[in-house]
N, C-alpha and C positions, 0 to 999 in steps of 0.2 A: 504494500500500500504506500503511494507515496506519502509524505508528510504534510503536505499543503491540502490533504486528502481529495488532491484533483483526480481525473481519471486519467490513465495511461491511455493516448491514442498512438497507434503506431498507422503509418498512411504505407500501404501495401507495395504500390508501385504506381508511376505515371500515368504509366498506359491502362493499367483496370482501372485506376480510382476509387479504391477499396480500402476505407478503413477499417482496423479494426480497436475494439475499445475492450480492454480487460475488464471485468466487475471485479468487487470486491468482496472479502469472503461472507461479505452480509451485505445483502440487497433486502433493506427494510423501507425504503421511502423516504420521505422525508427530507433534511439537509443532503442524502444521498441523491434522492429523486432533482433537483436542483442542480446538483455537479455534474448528475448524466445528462440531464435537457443542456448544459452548458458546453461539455463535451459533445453531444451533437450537434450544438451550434454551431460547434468551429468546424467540424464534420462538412456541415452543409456550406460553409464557407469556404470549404477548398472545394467545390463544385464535387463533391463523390459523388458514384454511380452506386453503390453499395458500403452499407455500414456492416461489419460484423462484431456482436456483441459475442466473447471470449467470455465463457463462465467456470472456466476450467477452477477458478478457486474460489469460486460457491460456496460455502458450506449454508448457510442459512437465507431462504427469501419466505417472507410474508406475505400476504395479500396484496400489500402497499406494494411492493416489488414488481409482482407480477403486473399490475396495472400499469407501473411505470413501463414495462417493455412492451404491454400489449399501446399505449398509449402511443408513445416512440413508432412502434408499425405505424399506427395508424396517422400520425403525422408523417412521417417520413412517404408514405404510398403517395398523399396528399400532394408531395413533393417530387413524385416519378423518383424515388431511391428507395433503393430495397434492402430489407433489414435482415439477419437472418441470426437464429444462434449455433454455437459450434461448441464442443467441449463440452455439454450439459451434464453434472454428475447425476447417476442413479436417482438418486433422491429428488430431485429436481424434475428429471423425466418423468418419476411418478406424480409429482405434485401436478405435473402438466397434462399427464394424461389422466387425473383423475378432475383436474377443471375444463377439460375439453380443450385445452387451451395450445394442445399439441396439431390441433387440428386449425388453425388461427397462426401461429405462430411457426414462421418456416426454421428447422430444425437439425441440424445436418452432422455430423463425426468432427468434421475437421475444415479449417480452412480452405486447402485442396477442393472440397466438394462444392464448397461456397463458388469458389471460381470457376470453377468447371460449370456451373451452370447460371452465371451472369452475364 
């Protein structure tokens, strides 16, 4: 986590225009929900074609969380940029397939699959 508790964006490559943005190991909402719309801001400010939200170190999301990414889709679709998650732990997959929300939320292994189909 960094200290400034910004999020980590890393910008993939010129040519995709793929970011992708680490979470943190709690996605609860809140001053978080504000640092991620902030991070996507700048996201959309270098013109990306896709955002990839990295959950690989997840360990805890709440309700609040999960609105925060389903919200993020649906702003970002608004915007022709597609959102996708990669890295999703076990526990997390379940939360998501037990809110439907797997079905909403496009879902993918790895980065690799994110690109291969943008």
């Amino acid at each position: 986590m960094n200290q400034d508790n910004s999020y980590n964006i890393e910008f993939l490559s010129n040519e995709t225009k793929i970011a992708k943005i680490l979470l943190k190991k709690q996605v609860l909402g809140g001053n978080d929900a504000l640092e991620f719309n902030l991070a996507i801001q700048k996201c959309k400010e270098q013109n990306v074609s896709a955002i990839i939200a990295d959950l690989c170190e997840v360990e805890v999301i709440n309700s609040t969380g999960l609105g925060m990414l389903v919200g993020t889709m649906s702003t970002l679709r608004n915007s022709d940029i597609s959102f996708a998650l990669v890295n999703v732990p076990e526990k997390v997959k379940y939360l998501l397939e037990v809110t439907h929300l797997h079905k909403v939320l496009r879902i993918f292994n790895n980065i690799e699959e994110v690109i291969s189909t943008t």
